[in-house]
KETI-880163 format. One record per residue (C-alpha): residue number from 1; residue in three letters; x, z, y. Coordinates in nm, 4 decimals. Layout:
<recs>
REC NUM ala X Z Y .
...
</recs>
This chain:
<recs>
REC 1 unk 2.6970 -3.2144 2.1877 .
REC 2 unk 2.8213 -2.9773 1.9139 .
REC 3 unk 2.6927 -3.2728 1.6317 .
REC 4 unk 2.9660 -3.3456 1.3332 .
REC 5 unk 3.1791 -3.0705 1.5205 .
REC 6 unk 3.3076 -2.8148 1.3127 .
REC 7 unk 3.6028 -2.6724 1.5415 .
REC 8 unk 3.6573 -2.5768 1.9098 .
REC 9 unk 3.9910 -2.5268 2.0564 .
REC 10 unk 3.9931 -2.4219 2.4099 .
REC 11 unk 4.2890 -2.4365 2.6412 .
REC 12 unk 4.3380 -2.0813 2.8551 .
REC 13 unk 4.4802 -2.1190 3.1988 .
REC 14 unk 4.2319 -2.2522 3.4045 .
REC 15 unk 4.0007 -2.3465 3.1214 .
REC 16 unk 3.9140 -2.0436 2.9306 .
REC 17 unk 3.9851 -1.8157 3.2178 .
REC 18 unk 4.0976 -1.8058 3.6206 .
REC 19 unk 4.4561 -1.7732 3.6365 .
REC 20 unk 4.5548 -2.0812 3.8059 .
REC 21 unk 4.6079 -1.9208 4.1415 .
REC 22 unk 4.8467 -1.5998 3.9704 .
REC 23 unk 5.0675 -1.8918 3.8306 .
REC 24 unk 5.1051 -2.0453 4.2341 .
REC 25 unk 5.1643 -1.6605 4.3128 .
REC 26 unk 5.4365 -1.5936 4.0728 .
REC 27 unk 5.6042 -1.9743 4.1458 .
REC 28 unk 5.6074 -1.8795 4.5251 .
REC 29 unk 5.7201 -1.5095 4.4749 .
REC 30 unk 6.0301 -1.6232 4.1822 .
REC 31 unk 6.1775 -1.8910 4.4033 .
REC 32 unk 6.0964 -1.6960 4.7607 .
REC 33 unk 6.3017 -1.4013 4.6056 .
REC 34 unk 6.5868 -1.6575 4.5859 .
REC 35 unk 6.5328 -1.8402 4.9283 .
REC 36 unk 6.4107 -2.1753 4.7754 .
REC 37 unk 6.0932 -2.2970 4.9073 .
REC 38 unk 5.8245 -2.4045 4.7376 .
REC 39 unk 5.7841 -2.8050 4.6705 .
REC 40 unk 5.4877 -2.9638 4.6448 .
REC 41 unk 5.5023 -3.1983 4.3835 .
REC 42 unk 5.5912 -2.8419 4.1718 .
REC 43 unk 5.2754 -2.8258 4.0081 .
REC 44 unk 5.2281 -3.1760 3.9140 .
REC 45 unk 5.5556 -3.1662 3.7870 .
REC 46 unk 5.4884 -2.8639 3.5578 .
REC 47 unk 5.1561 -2.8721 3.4777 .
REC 48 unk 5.1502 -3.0131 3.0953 .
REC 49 unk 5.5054 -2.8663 3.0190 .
REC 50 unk 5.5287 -2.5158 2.7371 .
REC 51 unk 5.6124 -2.2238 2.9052 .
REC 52 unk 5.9826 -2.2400 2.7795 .
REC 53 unk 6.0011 -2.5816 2.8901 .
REC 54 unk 5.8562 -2.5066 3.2526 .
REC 55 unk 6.1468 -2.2327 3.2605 .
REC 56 unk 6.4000 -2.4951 3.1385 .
REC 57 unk 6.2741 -2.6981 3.4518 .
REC 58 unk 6.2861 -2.4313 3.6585 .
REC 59 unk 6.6652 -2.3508 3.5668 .
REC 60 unk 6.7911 -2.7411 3.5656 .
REC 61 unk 6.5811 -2.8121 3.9198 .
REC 62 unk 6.6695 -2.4931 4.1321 .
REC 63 unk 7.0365 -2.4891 3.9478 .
REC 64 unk 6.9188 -2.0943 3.8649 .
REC 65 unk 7.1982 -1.8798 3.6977 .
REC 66 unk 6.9815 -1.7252 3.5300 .
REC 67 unk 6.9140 -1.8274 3.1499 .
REC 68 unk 6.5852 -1.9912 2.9878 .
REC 69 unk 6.4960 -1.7161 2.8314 .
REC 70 unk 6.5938 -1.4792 3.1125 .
REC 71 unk 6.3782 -1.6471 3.3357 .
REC 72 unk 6.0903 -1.6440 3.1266 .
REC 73 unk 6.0757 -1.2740 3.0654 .
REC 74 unk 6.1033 -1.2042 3.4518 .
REC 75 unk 5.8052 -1.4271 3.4918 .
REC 76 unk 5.6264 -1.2404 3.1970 .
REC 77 unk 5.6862 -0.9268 3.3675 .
REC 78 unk 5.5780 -1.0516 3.7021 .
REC 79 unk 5.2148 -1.1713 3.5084 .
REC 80 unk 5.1415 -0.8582 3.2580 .
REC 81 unk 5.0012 -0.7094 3.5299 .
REC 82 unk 4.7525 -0.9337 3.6235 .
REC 83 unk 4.6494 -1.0892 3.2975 .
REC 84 unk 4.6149 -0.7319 3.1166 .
REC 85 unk 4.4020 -0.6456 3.4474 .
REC 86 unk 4.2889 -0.9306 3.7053 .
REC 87 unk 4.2361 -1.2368 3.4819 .
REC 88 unk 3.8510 -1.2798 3.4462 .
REC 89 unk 3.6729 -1.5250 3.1838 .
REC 90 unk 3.5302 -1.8549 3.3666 .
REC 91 unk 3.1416 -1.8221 3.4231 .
REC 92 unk 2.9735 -1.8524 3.1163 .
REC 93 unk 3.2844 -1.8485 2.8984 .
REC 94 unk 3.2110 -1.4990 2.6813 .
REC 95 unk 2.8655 -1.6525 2.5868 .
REC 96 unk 2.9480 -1.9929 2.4940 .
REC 97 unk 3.2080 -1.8420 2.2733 .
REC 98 unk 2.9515 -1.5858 2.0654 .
REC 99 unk 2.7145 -1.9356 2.1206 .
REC 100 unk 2.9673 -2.0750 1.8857 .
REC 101 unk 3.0603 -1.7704 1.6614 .
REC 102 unk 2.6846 -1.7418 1.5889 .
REC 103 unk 2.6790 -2.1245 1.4484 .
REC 104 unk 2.9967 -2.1177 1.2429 .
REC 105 unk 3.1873 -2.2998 1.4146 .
REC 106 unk 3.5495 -2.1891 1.3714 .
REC 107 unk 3.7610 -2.1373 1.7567 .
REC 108 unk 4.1220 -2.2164 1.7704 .
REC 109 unk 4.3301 -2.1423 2.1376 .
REC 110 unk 4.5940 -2.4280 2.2001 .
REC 111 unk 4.7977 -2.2806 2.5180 .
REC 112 unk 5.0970 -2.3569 2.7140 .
REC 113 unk 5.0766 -1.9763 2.7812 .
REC 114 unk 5.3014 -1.6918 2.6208 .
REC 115 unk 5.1920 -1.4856 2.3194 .
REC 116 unk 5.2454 -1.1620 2.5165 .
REC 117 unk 5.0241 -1.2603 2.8402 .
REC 118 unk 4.7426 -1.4632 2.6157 .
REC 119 unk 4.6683 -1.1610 2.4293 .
REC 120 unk 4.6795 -0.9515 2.7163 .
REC 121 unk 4.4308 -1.1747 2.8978 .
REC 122 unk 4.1748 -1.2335 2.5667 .
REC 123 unk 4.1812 -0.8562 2.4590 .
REC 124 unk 4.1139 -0.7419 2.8476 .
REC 125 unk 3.8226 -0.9682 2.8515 .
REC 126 unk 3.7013 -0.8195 2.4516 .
REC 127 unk 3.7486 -1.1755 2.3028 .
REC 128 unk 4.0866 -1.1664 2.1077 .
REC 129 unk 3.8647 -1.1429 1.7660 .
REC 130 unk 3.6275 -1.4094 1.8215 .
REC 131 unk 3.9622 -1.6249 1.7651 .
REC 132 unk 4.0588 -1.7801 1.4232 .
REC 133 unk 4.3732 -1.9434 1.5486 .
REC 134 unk 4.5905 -1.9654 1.7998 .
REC 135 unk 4.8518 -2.2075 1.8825 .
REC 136 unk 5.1443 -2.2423 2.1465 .
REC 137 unk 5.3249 -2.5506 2.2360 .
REC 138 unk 5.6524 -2.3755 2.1705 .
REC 139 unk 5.5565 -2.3966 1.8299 .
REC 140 unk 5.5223 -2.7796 1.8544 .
REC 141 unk 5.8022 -3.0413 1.9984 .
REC 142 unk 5.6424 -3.1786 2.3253 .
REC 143 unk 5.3772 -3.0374 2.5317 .
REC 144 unk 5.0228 -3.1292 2.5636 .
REC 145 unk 5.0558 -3.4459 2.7272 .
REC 146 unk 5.0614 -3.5381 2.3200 .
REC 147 unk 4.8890 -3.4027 2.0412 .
REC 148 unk 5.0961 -3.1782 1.8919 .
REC 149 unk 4.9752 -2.8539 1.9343 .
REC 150 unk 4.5728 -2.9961 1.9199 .
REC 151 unk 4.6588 -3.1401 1.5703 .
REC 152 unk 4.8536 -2.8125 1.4733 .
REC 153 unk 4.5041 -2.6125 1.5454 .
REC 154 unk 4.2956 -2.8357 1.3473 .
REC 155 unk 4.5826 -2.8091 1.0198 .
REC 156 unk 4.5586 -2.4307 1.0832 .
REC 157 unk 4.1997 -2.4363 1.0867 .
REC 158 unk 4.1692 -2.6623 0.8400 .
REC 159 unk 3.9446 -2.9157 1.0073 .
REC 160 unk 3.9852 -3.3151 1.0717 .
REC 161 unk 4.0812 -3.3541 1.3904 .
REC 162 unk 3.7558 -3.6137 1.4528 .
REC 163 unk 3.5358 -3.2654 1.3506 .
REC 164 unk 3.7275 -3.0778 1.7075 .
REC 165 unk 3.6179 -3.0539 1.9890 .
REC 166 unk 3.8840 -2.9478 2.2760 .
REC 167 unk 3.7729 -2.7807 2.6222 .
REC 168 unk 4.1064 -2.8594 2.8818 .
REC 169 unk 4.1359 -2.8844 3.2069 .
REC 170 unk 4.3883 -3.1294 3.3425 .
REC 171 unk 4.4418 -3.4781 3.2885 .
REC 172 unk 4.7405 -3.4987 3.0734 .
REC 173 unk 4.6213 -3.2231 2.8323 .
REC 174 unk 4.2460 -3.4330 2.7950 .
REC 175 unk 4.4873 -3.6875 2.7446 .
REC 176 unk 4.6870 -3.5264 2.4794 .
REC 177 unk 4.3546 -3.4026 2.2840 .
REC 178 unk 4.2014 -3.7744 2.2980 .
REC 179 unk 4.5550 -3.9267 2.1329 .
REC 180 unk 4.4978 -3.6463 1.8389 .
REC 181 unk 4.1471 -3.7991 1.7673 .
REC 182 unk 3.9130 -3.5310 1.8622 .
REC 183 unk 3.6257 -3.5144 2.1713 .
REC 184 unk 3.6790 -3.3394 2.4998 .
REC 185 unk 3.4874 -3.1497 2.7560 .
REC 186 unk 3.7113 -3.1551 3.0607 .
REC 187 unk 3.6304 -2.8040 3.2293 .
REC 188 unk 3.5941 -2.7605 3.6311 .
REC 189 unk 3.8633 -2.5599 3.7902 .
REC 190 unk 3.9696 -2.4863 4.1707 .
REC 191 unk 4.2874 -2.6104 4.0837 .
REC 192 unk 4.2670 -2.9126 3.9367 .
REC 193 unk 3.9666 -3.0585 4.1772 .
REC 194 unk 4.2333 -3.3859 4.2421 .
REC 195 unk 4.1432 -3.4658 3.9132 .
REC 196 unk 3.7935 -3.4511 3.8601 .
REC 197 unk 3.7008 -3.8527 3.8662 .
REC 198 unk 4.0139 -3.9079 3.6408 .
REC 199 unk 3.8592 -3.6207 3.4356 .
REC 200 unk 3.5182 -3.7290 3.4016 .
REC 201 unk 3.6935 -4.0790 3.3478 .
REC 202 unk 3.8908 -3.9578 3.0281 .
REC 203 unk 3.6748 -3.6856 2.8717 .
REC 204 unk 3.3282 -3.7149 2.6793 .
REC 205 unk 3.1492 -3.4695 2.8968 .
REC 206 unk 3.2939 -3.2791 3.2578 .
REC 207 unk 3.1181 -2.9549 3.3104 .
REC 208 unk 3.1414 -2.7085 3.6559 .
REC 209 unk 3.1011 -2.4006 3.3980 .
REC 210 unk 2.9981 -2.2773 3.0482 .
REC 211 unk 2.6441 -2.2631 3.2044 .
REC 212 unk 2.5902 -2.5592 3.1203 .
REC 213 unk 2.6162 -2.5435 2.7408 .
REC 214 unk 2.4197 -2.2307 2.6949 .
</recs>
C-alpha cells in the first residue's frame, strides 16, 4: 500500500482520533445556551468548513452578536477540557504511526481543528513528536473540500503530492486530497457511517481501523 509513498498526512477529528461526538456536544450545548435548537442538516453543512469559517457560519446563520473570533474562543474553552483529557487515538492509530516513523516516511497533520485543541489532543495521547508538519486550513483560502491545505503539507514536507498518501474521513475532504493528486485511505468513523459506500467509492482503500495496516 505504502509503495512510491514517501508522505502521510492524516486528518484529526474523526480520523486520527474520536472526537466527533464532543464536536455534536459542544454544537448542542453553544446554541442550547442561547435557546436555538439544533438543525439537522448542521453537520452536513459544516463538516468540510476551517474552524474560523464554521464560526463565521455559526454567527451569519444564528444572527449571533457575538464576533468570529469571540465565538471561537468560547468553543475552544468549551473543548480544552476534553481534548487535553477525553480524546482517545482511533484503534490502532499510535502503532501505525511508529509503523511509519520506523520506515521513514515523513507525517504531516492537515486539520480543520485549532492549534490550541490539536496539540492538546496529540501531546495527551504522547504523539505530538512523531509529527513533521502540521497544517490548518486557516492557513489556506478554502477548506478541504479543495486541496489547499493537502498541497500546503506536501510543500512543507517537501514531497510531490503523487508521493502522499492522505488518511480522511468524510467525503468532501477524500475529495479535496484526490483533486491535490495524492492517494487516500478513507478511515471508518461512527459519524460519518452515511458515507461509507460514497467513501469506499472515492478513496483507494476504506479501512474500519489502523488494524488493518499493521
Amino acid at each position: 500500500m505504502l509503495t512510491n509513498i514517501n508522505a502521510v498526512i492524516f486528518d484529526l477529528d474523526g480520523t486520527l482520533v474520536d472526537s466527533m461526538g464532543i464536536w455534536d456536544k459542544i454544537d448542542i450545548d453553544y446554541l442550547r445556551k442561547r435557546n436555538i435548537e439544533l438543525p439537522q442538516d448542521l453537520r452536513e453543512c459544516i463538516e468540510h468548513l476551517s474552524f474560523l469559517e464554521t464560526a463565521k457560519y455559526f454567527k451569519n446563520r444564528f444572527n449571533l452578536p457575538e464576533s468570529i473570533e469571540e465565538v471561537a474562543a468560547e468553543w475552544n474553552d468549551m473543548a480544552l477540557v476534553e481534548y487535553s483529557n477525553s480524546v482517545k487515538l482511533k484503534k490502532g492509530a499510535r502503532e501505525f504511526l511508529t509503523l511509519l516513523k520506523s520506515k521513514g516516511l515523513k507525517i504531516a497533520l492537515a486539520t480543520s481543528n485549532s492549534e490550541t485543541l490539536l496539540e492538546a489532543a496529540l501531546k495527551a495521547n504522547g504523539v505530538f513528536e512523531l509529527f513533521d508538519v502540521i497544517c490548518r486550513t486557516d492557513e489556506v483560502n478554502r477548506g478541504k473540500n479543495f486541496p489547499d491545505v493537502y498541497l500546503l503539507a506536501a510543500e512543507r514536507l517537501g514531497v510531490s503530492p503523487e508521493n502522499c498518501m492522505v488518511f480522511e474521513d468524510l467525503v468532501p475532504a477524500v475529495m479535496g486530497a484526490k483533486a491535490a493528486g495524492m492517494k487516500v485511505v478513507a478511515v471508518h468513523d461512527l459519524y460519518s457511517e452515511g458515507q461509507k459506500e460514497k467513501l469506499e467509492a472515492l478513496a483507494d482503500r476504506y479501512i474500519l481501523n489502523y488494524e488493518e495496516l499493521a
